[in-house]
Backbone as CSV, one residue per row, in Angstrom:
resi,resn,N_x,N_y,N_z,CA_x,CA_y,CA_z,C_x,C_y,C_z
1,UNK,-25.576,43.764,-46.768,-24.200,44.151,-47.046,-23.558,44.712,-45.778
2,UNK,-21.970,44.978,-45.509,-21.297,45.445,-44.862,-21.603,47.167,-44.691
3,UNK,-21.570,47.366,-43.563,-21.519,49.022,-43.399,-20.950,49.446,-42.021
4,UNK,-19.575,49.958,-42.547,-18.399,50.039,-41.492,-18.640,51.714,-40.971
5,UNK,-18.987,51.881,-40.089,-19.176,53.974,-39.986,-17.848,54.210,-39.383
6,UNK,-17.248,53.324,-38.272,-15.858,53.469,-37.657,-15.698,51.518,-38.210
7,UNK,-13.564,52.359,-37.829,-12.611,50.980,-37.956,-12.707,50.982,-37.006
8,UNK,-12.549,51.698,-35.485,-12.227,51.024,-34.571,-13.465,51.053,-33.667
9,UNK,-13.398,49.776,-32.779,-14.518,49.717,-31.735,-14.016,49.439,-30.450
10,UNK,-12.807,49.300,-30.291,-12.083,49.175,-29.107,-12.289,47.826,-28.711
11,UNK,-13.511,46.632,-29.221,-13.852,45.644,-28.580,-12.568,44.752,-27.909
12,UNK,-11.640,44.520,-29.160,-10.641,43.804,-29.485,-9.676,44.040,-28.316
13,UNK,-9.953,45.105,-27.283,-8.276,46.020,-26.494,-8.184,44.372,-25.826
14,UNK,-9.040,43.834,-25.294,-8.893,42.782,-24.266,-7.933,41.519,-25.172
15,UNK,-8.299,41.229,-26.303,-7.220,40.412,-26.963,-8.387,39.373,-27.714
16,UNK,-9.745,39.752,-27.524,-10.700,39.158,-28.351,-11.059,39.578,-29.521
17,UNK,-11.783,38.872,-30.306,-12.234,39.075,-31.738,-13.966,38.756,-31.616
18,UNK,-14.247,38.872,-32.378,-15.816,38.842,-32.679,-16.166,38.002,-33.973
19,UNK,-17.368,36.962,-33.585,-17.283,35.787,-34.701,-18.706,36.268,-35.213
20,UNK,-19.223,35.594,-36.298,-20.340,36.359,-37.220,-21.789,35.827,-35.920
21,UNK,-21.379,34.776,-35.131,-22.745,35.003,-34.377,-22.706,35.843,-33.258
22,UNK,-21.974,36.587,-32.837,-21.858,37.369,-31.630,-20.971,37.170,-30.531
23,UNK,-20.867,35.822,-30.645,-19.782,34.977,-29.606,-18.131,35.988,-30.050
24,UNK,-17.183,35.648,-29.062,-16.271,36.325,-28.708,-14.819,35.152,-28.103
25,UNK,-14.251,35.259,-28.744,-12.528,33.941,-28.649,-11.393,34.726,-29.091
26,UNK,-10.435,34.456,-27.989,-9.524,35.231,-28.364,-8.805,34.905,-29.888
27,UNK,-7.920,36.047,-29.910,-7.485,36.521,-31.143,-6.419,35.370,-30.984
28,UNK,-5.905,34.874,-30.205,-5.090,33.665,-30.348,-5.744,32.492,-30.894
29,UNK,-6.524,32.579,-30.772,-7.707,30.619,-31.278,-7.729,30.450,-32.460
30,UNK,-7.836,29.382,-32.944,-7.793,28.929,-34.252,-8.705,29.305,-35.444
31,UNK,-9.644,30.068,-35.303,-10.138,30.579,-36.154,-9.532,31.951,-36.189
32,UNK,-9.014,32.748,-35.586,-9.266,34.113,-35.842,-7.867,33.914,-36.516
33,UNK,-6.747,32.808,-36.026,-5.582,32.945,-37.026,-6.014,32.410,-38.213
34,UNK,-6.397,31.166,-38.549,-6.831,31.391,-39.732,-7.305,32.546,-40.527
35,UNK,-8.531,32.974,-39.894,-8.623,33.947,-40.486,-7.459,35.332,-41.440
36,UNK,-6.893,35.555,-40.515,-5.797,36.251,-40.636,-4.904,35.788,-41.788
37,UNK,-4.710,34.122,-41.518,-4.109,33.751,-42.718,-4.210,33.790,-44.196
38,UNK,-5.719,34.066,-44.189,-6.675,33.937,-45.675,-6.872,35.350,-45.715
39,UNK,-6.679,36.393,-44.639,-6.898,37.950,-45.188,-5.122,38.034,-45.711
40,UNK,-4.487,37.294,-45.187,-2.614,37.717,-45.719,-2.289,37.063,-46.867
41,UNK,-2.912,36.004,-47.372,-3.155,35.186,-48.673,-3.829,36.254,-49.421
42,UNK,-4.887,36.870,-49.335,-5.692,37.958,-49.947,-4.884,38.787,-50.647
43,UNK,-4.230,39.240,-49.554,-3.089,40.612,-49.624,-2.022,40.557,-51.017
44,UNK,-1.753,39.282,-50.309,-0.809,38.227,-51.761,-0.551,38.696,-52.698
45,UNK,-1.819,38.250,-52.772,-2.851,37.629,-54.351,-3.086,39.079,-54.767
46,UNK,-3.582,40.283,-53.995,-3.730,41.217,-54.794,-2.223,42.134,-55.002
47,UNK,-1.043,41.597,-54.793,0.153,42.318,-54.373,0.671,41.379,-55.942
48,UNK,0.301,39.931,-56.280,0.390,39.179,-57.544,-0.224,39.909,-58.589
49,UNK,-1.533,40.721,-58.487,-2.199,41.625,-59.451,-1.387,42.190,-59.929
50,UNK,-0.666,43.186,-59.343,0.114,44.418,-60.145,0.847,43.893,-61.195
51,UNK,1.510,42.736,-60.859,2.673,42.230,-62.235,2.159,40.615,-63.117
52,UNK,0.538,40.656,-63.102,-0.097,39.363,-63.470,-0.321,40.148,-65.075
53,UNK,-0.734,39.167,-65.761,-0.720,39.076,-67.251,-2.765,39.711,-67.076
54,UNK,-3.541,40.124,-68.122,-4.557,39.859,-67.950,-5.510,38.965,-67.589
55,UNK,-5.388,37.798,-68.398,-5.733,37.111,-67.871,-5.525,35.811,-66.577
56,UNK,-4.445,36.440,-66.022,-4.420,35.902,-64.007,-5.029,37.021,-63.490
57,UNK,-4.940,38.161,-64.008,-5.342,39.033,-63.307,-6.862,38.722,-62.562
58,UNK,-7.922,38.557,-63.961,-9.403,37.978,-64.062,-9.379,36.846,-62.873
59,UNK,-8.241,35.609,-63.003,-8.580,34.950,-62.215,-8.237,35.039,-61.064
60,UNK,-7.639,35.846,-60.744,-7.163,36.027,-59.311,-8.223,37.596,-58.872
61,UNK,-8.387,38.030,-59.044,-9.739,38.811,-59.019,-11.125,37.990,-58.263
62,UNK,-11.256,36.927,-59.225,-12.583,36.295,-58.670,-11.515,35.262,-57.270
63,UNK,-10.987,35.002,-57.294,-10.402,34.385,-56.211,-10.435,35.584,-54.969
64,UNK,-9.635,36.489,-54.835,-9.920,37.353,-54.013,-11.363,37.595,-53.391
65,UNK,-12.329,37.920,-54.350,-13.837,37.848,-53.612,-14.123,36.341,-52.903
66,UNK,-13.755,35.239,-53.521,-13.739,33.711,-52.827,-13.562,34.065,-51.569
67,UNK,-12.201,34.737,-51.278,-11.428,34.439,-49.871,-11.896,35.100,-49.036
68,UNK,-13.151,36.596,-49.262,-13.885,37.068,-48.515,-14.743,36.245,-48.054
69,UNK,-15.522,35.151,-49.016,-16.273,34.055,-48.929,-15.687,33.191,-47.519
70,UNK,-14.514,32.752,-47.527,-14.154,31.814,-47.175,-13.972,32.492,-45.723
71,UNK,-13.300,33.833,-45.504,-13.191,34.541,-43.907,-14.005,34.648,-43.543
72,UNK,-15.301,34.680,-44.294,-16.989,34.721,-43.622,-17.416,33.318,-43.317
73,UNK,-17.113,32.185,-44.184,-17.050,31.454,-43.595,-16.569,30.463,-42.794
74,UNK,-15.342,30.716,-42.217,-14.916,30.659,-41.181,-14.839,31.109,-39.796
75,UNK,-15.380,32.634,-39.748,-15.837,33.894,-38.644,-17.197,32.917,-38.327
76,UNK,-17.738,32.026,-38.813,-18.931,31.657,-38.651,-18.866,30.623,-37.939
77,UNK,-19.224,30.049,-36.750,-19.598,28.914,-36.229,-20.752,28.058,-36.849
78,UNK,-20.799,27.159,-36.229,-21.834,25.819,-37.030,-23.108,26.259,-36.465
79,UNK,-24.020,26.178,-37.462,-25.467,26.366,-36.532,-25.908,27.508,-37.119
80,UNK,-25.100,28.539,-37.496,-25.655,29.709,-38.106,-26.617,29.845,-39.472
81,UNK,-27.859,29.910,-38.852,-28.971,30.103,-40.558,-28.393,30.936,-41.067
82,UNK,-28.841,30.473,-42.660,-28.040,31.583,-43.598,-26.988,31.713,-43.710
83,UNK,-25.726,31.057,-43.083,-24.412,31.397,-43.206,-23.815,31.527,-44.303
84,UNK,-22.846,32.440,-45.232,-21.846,32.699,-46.649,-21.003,31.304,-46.213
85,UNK,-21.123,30.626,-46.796,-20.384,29.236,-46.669,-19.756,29.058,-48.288
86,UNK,-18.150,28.373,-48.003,-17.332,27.889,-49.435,-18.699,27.138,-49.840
87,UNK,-18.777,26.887,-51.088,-19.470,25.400,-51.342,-18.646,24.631,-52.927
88,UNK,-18.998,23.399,-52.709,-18.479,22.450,-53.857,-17.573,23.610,-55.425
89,UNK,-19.249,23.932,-55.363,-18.995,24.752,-56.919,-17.866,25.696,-56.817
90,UNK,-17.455,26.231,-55.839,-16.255,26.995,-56.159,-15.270,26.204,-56.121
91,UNK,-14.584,25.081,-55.565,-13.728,24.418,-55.225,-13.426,23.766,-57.038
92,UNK,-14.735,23.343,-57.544,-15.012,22.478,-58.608,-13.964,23.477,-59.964
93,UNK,-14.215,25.314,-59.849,-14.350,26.054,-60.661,-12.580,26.018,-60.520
94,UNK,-12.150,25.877,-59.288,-10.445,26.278,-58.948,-9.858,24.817,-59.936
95,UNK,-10.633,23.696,-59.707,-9.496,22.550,-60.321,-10.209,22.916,-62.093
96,UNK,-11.105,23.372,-62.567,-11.615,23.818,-64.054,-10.406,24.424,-64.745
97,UNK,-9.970,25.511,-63.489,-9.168,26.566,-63.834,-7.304,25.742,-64.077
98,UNK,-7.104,24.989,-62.746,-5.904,24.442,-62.782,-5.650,23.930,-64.009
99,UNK,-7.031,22.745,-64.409,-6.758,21.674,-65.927,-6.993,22.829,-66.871
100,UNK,-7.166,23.846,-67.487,-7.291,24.622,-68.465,-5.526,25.195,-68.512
101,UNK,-5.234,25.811,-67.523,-4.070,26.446,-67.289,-2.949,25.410,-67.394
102,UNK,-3.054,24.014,-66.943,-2.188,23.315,-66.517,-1.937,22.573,-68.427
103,UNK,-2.721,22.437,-68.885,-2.818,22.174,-70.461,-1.600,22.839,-71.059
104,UNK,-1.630,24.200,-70.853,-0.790,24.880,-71.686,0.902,24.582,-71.656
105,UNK,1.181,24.197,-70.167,2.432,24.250,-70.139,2.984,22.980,-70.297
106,UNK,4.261,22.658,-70.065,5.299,21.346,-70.632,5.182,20.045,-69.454
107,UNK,5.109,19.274,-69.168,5.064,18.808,-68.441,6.349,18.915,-67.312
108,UNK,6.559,18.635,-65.974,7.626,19.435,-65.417,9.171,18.376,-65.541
109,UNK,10.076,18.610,-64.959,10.759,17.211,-65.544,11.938,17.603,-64.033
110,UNK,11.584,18.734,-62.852,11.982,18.694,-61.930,10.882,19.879,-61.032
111,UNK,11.698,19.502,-59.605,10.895,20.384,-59.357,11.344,22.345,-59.089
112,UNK,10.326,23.042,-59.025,11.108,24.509,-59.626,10.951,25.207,-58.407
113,UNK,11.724,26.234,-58.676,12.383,27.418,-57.461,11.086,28.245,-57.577
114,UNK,10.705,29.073,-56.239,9.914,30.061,-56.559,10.743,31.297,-56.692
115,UNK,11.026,31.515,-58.123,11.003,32.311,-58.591,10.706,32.830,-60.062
116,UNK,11.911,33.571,-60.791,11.486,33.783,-62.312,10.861,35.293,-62.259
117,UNK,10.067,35.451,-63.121,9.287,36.714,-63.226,8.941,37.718,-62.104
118,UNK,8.453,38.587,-61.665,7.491,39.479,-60.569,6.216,38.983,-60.457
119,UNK,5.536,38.414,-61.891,4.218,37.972,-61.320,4.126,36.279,-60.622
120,UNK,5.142,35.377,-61.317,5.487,34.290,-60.819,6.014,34.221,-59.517
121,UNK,7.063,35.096,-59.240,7.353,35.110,-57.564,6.355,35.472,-56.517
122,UNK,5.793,36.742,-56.737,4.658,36.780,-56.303,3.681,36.069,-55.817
123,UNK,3.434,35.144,-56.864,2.392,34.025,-57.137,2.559,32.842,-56.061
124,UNK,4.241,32.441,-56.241,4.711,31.704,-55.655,4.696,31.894,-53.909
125,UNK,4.624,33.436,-53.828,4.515,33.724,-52.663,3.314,33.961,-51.747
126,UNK,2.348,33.920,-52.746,0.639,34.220,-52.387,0.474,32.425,-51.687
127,UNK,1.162,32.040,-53.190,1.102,29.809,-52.784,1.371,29.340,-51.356
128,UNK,2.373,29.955,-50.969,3.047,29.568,-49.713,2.442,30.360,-48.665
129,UNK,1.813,31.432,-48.851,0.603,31.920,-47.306,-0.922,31.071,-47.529
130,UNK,-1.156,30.767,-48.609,-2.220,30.230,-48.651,-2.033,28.198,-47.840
131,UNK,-0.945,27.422,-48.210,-0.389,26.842,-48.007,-0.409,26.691,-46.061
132,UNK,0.098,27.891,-45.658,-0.020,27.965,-44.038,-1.369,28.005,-43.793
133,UNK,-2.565,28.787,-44.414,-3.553,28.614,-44.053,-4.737,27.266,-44.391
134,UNK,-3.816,26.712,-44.853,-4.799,25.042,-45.317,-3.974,24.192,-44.046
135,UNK,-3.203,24.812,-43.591,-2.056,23.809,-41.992,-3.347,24.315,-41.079
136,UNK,-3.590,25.950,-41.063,-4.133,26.564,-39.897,-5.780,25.616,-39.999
137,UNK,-6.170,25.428,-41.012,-7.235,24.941,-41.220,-7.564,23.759,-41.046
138,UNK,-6.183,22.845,-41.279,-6.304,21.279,-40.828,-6.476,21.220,-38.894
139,UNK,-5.789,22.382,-37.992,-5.096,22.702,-37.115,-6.327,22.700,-36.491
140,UNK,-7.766,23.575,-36.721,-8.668,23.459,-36.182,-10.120,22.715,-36.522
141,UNK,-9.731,21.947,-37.676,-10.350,20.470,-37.048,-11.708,20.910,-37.657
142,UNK,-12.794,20.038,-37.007,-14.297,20.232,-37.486,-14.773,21.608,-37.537
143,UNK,-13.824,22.647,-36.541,-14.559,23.747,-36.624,-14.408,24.743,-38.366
144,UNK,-13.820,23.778,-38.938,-13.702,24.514,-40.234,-14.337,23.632,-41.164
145,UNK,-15.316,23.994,-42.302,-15.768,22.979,-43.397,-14.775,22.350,-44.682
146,UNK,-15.626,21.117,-44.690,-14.462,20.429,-45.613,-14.335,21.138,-46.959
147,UNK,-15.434,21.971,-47.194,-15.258,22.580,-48.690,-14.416,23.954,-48.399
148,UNK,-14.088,24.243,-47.446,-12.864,25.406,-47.320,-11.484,24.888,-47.166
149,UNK,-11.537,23.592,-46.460,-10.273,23.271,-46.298,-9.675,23.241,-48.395
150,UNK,-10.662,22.180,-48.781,-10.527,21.804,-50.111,-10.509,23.157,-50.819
151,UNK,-11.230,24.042,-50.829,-10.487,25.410,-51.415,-9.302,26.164,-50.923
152,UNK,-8.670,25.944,-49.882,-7.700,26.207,-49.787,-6.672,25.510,-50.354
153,UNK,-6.993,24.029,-50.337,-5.644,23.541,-51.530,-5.542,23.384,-52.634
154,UNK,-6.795,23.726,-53.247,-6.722,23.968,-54.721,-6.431,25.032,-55.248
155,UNK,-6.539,25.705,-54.076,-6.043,27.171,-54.469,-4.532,27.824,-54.247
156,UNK,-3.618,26.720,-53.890,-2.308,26.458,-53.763,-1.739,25.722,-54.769
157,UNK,-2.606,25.158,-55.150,-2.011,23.825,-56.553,-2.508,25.014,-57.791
158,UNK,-3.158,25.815,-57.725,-3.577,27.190,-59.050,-2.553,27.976,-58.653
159,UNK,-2.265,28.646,-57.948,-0.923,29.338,-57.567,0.018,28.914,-58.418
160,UNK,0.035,27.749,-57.727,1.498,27.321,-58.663,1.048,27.079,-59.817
161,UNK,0.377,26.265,-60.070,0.145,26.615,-61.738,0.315,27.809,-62.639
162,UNK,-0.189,28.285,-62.144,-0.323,30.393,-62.793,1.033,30.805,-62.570
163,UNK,1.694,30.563,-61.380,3.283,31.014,-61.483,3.646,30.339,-62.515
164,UNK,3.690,28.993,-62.705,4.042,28.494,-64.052,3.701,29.497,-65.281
165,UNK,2.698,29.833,-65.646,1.803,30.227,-66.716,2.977,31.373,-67.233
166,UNK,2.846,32.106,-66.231,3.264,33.323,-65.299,5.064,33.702,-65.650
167,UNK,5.687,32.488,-66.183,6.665,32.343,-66.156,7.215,31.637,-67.735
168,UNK,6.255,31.004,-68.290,6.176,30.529,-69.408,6.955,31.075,-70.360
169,UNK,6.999,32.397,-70.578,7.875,32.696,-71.944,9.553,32.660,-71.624
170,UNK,9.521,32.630,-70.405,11.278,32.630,-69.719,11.576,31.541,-69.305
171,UNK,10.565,30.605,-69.219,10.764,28.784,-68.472,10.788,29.484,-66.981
172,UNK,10.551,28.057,-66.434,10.912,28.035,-64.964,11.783,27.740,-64.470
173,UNK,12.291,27.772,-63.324,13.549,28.377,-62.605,13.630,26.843,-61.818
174,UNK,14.683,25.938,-62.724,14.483,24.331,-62.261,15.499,24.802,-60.757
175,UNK,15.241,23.376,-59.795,16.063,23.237,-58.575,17.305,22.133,-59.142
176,UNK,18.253,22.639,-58.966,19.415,21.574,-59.485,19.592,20.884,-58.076
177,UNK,19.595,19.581,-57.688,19.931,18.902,-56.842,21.474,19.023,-56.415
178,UNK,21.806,19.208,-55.395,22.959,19.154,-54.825,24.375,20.320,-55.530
179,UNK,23.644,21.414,-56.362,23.900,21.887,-57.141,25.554,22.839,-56.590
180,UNK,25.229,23.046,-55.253,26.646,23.805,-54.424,27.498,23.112,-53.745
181,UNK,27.451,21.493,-53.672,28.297,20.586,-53.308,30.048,20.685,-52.799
């Protein structure tokens, strides 16, 4: 397990970060923004908690521990024994979750605004950082695994779903085409 005695170590003053094998790339390189992207997706998602129904709450709960999953495995270069790596089964559990959730609601008949509710906007807004971090993730290429990339977009297509969910007793907030003409 983790055991933090200090936050700060000063390593970072130079403009580097520290990857789970010891190696050292600046805080500009494509992993450490990613990274960043999936700790601000995190943030989101637990900022979506406060105004989620119980049950998003549950699922966005176990998603949150995922995305620790997923910054560990990304902090990780290739080669590392033992590495916390995404694998299949979680990716498998996010589209379980989408078709269960996605059942309930109407089919769409345009496409919708992010907004509506506090937990739906929210939601909508967790969608769209997670969203940058499946770009940041395409961005650096082999050094990221295909089962993270793939949890990152299933976990943008559940977003929006759950904002749907999320939004259900008020409908969703259609886009009228050309509506200020």
């Amino acid at each position: 397990m983790v055991r933090l005695n200090r936050i700060y170590t000063r390593t970072g003053d130079d403009g580097s970060t520290g990857l789970v094998d010891g190696s050292r790339v600046s805080k500009a390189s494509l992993r450490p923004v990613l990274m960043g992207s999936v700790d601000e997706a995190n943030a989101a998602i637990g900022l979506a908690r406060l105004t989620a129904s119980a049950t998003t709450d549950r699922l966005l709960s176990r998603i949150q521990n995922d995305l620790f999953d997923l910054g560990a495995d990304v902090a990780t270069p290739d080669g590392v024994e033992g590495a916390l790596r995404i694998v299949p089964a979680q990716v498998d559990w996010l589209e379980a979750q989408i078709d269960a959730a996605n059942e309930t609601l109407e089919p769409l008949k345009s496409f919708i605004l992010p907004a509506g509710t506090a937990s739906a906007t929210h939601l909508h807004l967790a969608r769209t950082i997670v969203r940058r971090a499946e770009r940041d993730a395409v961005a650096a290429g082999d050094e990221i695994s295909a089962a993270a990339r793939h949890y990152l977009n299933r976990l943008s297509d559940l977003l929006f779903v759950l904002a749907r969910v999320e939004n259900a007793a008020t409908g969703d907030v259609l886009w009228v085409p050309g509506a200020n003409r």
